[in-house]
Kinemage of the C-alpha trace (Angstrom):
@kinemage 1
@onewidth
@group {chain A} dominant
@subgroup {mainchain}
@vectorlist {calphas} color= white
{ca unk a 1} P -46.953 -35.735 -70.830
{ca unk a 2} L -49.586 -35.776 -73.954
{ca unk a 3} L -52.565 -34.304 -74.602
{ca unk a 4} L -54.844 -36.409 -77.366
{ca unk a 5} L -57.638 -35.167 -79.105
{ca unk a 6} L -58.491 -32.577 -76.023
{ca unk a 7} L -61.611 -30.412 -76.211
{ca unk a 8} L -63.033 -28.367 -73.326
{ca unk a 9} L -66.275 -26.573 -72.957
{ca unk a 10} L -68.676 -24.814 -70.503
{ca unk a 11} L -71.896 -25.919 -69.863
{ca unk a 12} L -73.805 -28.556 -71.678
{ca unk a 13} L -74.526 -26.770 -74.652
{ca unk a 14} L -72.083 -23.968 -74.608
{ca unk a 15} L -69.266 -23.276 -77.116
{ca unk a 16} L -66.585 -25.249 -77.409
{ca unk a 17} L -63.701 -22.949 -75.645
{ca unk a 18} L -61.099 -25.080 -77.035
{ca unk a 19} L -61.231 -28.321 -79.095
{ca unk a 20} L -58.727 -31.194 -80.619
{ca unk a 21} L -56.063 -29.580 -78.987
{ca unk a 22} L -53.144 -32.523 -78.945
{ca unk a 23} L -49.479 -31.686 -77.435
{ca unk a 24} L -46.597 -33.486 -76.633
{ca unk a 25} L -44.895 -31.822 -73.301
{ca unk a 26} L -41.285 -33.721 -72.403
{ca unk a 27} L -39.596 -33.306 -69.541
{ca unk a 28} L -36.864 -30.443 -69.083
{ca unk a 29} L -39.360 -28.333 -71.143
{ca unk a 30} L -40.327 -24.974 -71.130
{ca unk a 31} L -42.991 -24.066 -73.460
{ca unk a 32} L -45.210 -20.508 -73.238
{ca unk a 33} L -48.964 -19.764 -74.360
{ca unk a 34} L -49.758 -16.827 -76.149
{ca unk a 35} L -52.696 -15.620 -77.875
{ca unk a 36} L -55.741 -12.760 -77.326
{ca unk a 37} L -57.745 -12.133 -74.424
{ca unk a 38} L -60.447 -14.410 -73.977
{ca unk a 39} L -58.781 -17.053 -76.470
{ca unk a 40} L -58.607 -19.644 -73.923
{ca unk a 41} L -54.840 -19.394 -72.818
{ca unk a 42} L -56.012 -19.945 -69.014
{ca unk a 43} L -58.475 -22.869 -69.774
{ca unk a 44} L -55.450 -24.578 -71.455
{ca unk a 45} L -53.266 -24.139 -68.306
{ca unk a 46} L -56.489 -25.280 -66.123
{ca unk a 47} L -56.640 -28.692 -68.868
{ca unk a 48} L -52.931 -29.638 -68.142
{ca unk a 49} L -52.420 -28.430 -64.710
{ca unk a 50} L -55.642 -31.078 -64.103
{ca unk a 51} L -57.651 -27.823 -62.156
{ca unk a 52} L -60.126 -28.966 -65.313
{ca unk a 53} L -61.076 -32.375 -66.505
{ca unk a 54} L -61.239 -32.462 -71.025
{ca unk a 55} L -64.666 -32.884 -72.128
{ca unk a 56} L -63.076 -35.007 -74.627
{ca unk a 57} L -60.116 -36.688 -75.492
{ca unk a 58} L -57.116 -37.203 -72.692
{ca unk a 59} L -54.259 -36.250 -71.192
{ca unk a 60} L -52.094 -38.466 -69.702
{ca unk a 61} L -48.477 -38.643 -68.229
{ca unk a 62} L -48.635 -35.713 -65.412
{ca unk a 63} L -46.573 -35.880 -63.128
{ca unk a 64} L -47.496 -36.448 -59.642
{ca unk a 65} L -46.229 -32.962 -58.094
{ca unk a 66} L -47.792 -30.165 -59.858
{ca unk a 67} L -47.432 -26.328 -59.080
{ca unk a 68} L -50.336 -24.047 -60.462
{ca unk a 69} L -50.110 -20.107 -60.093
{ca unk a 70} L -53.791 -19.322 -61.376
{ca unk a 71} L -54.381 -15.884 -62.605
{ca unk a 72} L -56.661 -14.962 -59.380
{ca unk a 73} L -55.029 -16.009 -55.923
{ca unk a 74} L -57.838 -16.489 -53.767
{ca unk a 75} L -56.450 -14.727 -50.567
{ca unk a 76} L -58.886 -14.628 -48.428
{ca unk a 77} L -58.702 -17.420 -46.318
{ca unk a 78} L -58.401 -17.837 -42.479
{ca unk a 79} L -54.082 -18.706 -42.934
{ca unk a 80} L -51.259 -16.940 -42.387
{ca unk a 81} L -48.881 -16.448 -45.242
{ca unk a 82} L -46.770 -19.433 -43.498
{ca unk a 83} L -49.688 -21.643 -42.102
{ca unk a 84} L -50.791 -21.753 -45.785
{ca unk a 85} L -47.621 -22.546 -47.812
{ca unk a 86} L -47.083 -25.598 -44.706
{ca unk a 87} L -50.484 -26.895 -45.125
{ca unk a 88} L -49.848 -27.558 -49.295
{ca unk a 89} L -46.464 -28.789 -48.664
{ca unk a 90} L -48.162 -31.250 -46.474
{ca unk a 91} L -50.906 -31.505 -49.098
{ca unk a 92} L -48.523 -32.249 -51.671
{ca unk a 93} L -46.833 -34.680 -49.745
{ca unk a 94} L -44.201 -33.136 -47.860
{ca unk a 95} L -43.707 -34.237 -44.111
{ca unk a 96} L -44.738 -31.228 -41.634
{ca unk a 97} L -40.750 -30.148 -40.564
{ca unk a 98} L -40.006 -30.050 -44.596
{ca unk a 99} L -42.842 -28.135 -45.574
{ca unk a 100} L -42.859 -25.884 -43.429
{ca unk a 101} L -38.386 -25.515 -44.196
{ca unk a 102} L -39.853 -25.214 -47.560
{ca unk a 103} L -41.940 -22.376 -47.039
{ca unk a 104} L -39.727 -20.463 -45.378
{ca unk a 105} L -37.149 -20.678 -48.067
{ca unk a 106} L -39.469 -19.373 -51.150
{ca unk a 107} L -40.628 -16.618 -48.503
{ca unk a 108} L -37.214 -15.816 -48.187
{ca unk a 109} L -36.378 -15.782 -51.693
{ca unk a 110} L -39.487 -13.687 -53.071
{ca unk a 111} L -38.651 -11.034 -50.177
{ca unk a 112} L -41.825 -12.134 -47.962
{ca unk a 113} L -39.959 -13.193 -45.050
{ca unk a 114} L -41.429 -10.558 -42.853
{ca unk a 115} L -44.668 -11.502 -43.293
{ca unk a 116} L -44.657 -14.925 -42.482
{ca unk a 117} L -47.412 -14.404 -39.503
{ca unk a 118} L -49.654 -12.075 -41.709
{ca unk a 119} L -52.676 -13.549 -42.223
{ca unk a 120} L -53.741 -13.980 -46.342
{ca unk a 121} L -56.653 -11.268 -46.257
{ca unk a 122} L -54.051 -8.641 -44.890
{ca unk a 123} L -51.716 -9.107 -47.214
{ca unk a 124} L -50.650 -6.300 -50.381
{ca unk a 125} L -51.578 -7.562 -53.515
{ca unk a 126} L -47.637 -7.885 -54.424
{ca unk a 127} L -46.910 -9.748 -51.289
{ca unk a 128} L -50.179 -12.257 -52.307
{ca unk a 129} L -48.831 -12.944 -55.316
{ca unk a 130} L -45.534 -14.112 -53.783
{ca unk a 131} L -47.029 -16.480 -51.920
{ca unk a 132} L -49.058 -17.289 -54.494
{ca unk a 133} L -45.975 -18.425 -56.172
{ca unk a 134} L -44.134 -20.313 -53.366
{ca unk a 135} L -46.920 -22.427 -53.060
{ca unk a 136} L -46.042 -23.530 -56.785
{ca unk a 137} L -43.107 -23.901 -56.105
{ca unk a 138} L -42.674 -25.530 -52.917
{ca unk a 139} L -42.315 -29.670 -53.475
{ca unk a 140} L -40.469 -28.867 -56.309
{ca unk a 141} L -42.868 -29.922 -58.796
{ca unk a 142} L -42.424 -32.098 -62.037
{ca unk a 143} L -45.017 -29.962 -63.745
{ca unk a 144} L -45.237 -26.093 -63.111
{ca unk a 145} L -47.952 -23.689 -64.696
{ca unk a 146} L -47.422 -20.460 -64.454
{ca unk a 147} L -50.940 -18.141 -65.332
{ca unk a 148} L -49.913 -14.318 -65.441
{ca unk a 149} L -47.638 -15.309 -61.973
{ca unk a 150} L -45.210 -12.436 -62.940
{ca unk a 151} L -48.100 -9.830 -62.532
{ca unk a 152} L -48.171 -7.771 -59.383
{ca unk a 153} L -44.640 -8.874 -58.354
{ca unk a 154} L -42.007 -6.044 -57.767
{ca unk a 155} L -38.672 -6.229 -59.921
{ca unk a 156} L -36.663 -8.615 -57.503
{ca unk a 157} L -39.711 -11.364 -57.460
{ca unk a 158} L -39.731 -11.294 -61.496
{ca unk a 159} L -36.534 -11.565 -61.264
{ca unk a 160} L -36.411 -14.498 -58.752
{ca unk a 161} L -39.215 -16.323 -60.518
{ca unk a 162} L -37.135 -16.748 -63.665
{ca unk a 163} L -34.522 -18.026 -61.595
{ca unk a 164} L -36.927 -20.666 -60.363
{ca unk a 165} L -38.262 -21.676 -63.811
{ca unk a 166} L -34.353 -22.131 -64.772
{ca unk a 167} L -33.795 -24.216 -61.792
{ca unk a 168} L -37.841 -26.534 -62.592
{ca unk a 169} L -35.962 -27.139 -66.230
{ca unk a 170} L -33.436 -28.019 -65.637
{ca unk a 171} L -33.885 -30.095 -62.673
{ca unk a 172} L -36.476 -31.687 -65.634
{ca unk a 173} L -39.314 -30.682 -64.875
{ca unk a 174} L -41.824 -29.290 -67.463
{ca unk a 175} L -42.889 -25.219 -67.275
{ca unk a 176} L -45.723 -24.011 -68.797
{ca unk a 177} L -46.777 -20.541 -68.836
{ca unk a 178} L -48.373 -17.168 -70.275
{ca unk a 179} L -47.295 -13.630 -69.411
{ca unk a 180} L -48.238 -10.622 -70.991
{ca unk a 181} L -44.598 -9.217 -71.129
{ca unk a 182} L -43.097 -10.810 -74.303
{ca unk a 183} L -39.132 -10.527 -72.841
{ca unk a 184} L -40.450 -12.526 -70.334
{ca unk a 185} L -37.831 -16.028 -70.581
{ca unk a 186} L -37.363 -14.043 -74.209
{ca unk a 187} L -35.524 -16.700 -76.194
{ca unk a 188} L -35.377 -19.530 -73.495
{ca unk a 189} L -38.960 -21.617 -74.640
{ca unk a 190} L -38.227 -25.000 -75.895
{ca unk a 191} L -41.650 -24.232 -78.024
{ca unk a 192} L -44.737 -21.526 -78.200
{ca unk a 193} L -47.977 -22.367 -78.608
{ca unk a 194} L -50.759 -20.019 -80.024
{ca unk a 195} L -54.498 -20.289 -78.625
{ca unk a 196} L -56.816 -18.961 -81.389
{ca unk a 197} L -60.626 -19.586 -82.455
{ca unk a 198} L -60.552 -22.623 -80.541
{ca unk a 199} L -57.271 -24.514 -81.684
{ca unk a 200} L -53.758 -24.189 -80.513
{ca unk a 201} L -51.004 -24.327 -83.124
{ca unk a 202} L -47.102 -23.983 -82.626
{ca unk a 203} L -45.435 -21.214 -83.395
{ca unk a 204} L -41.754 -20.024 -84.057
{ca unk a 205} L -40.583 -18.457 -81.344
{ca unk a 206} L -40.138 -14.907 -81.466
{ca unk a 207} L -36.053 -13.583 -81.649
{ca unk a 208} L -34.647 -12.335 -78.909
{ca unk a 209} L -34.017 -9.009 -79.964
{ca unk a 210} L -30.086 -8.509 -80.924
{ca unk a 211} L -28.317 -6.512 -78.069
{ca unk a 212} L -26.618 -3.235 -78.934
{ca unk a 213} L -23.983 -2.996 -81.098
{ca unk a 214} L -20.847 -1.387 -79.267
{ca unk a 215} L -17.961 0.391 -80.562
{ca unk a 216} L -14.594 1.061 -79.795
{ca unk a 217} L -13.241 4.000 -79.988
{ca unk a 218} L -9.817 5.058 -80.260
{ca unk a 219} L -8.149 8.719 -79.468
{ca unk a 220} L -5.120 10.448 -78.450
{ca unk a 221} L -3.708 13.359 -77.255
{ca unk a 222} L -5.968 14.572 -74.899
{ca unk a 223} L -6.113 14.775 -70.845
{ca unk a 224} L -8.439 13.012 -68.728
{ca unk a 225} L -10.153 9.529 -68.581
{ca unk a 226} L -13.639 9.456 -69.527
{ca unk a 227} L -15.974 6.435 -68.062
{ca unk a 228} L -14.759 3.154 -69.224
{ca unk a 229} L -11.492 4.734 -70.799
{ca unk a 230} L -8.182 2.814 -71.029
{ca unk a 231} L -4.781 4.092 -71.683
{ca unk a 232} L -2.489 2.147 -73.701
{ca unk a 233} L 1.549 2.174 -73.338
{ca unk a 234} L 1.532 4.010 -76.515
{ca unk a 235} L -0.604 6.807 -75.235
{ca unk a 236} L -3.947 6.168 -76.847
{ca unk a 237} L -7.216 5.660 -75.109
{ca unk a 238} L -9.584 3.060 -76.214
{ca unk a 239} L -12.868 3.509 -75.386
{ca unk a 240} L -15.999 1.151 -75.694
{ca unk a 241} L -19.490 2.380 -75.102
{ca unk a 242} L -23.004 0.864 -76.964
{ca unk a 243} L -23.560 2.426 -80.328
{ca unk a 244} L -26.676 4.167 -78.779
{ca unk a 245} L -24.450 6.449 -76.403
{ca unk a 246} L -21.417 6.549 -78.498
{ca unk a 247} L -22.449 9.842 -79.371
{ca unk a 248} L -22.079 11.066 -75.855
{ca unk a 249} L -18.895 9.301 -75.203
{ca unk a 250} L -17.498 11.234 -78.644
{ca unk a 251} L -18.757 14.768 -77.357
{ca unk a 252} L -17.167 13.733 -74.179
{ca unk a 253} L -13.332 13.044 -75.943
{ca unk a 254} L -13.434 15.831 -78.100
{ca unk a 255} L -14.373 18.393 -75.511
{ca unk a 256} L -11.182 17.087 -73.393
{ca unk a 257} L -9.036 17.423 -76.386
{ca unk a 258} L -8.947 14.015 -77.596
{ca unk a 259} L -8.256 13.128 -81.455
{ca unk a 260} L -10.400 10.596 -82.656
{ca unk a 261} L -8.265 8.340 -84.524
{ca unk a 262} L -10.865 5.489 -85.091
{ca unk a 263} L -14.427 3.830 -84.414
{ca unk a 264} L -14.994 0.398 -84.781
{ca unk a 265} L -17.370 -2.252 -84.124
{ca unk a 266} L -17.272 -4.830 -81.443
{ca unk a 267} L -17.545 -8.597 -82.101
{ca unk a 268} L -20.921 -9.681 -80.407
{ca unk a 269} L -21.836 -13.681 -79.452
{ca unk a 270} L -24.837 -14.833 -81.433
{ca unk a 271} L -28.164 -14.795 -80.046
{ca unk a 272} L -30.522 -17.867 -79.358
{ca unk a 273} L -33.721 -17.906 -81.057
């Protein structure tokens, strides 16, 4: 998928929001958005999701199933969480006993089984946003944007939605998105773009930040097993514990007699930028 040249603005004679933008997006990509408030982050997402036509240049390449989360879910409309998610699966496509298979699986996954029947307008905000998502998600799109979708979800739908971008990649499908949190799929983007003063330029991606060390800690002579302790034929305990706690874990020995004969550092696997 490509973007050439693309330039968007709001009215006739209004400011250009964004302008000359031009991206290459391959499949099996995921790629995240960042940049201030009011940047124009969300009118990029609107530009390749197709929501909004470029006032100049092109895009061309999208794929024919694409999944939009917008950053407002408009909920109010006369559907049950269910009757909704069936009628875009059919929209999209799907035939009426696989859409509506399909909606009860993402319900199922994002923890909104039990409201199936509930129509959108009574719905919590949480629950809105999971359908929300599942309607994204159901015809298992070649393109998925994702605007803010994590927001408003509780920890096991955050959870399950990175789960569900995994799957999108690498099934090869492309995954754009923005979200505030910046662990969000820390490490994982295939490339970042940054939306400022009109333009949108690539960016390193940010480290993951290194785990914690741990340490191992070696004693003998005392009584007891401490959490994570194990006794060697020799006698000795060995210990390991993250180098943030360590000091707990040495307080801990000591008090039950231990001798500290040694602390060491663990070999850690490198980290992906």
């Amino acid at each position: 998928m490509i973007l050439d040249g693309v330039g968007r603005r709001y009215g006739r004679r209004g400011p250009r929001v964004l302008r000359g933008v031009s991206l290459v997006l391959p499949a099996g990509a995921l790629v995240r958005v960042v940049g201030g408030n009011g940047s124009g982050k969300s009118t990029l997402l609107r530009l390749v999701a197709g929501i909004d036509a470029p006032g100049e240049g092109r895009i061309t390449g999208r794929p024919a199933r694409t999944g939009y989360v917008p950053e407002r879910f408009p909920a109010a409309l006369p559907l049950t969480a269910a009757g909704y998610l069936e009628h875009l699966g059919r929209v999209q496509g799907l035939d009426r006993r696989t859409a509506r298979a399909a909606a009860g699986e993402w319900l199922e996954r994002f923890g909104a089984a039990g409201h199936r029947g509930t129509p959108l307008a009574e719905l919590s905000k949480g629950t809105s946003q999971k359908v929300a998502v599942a309607q994204a998600l159901l015809a298992a799109p070649g393109l998925l944007v994702l605007d803010e979708a994590w927001t408003g979800l509780d920890t096991g739908a955050r959870a399950e939605l990175d789960r569900a971008v995994r799957e999108r990649v690498a099934a090869g499908g492309r995954v754009v998105f923005v979200d505030h949190d910046p662990r969000r799929l820390a490490g994982e983007a295939d490339a970042v773009y940054e939306v400022a003063d009109g333009r949108v330029r690539p960016v390193d991606p940010p480290a993951v930040p290194a785990p914690a060390p741990r340490l191992r800690i070696t004693a003998s002579g005392g009584t007891g097993l401490p959490a994570g302790g194990r006794p060697g034929e020799d006698g000795r305990l060995t210990v390991t514990a993250d180098a943030d706690r360590s000091d707990a874990v040495l307080r801990e020995l000591l008090d039950a007699g231990w001798h500290v004969e040694a602390v060491t550092a663990e070999a850690r696997e490198g980290v992906r930028r």
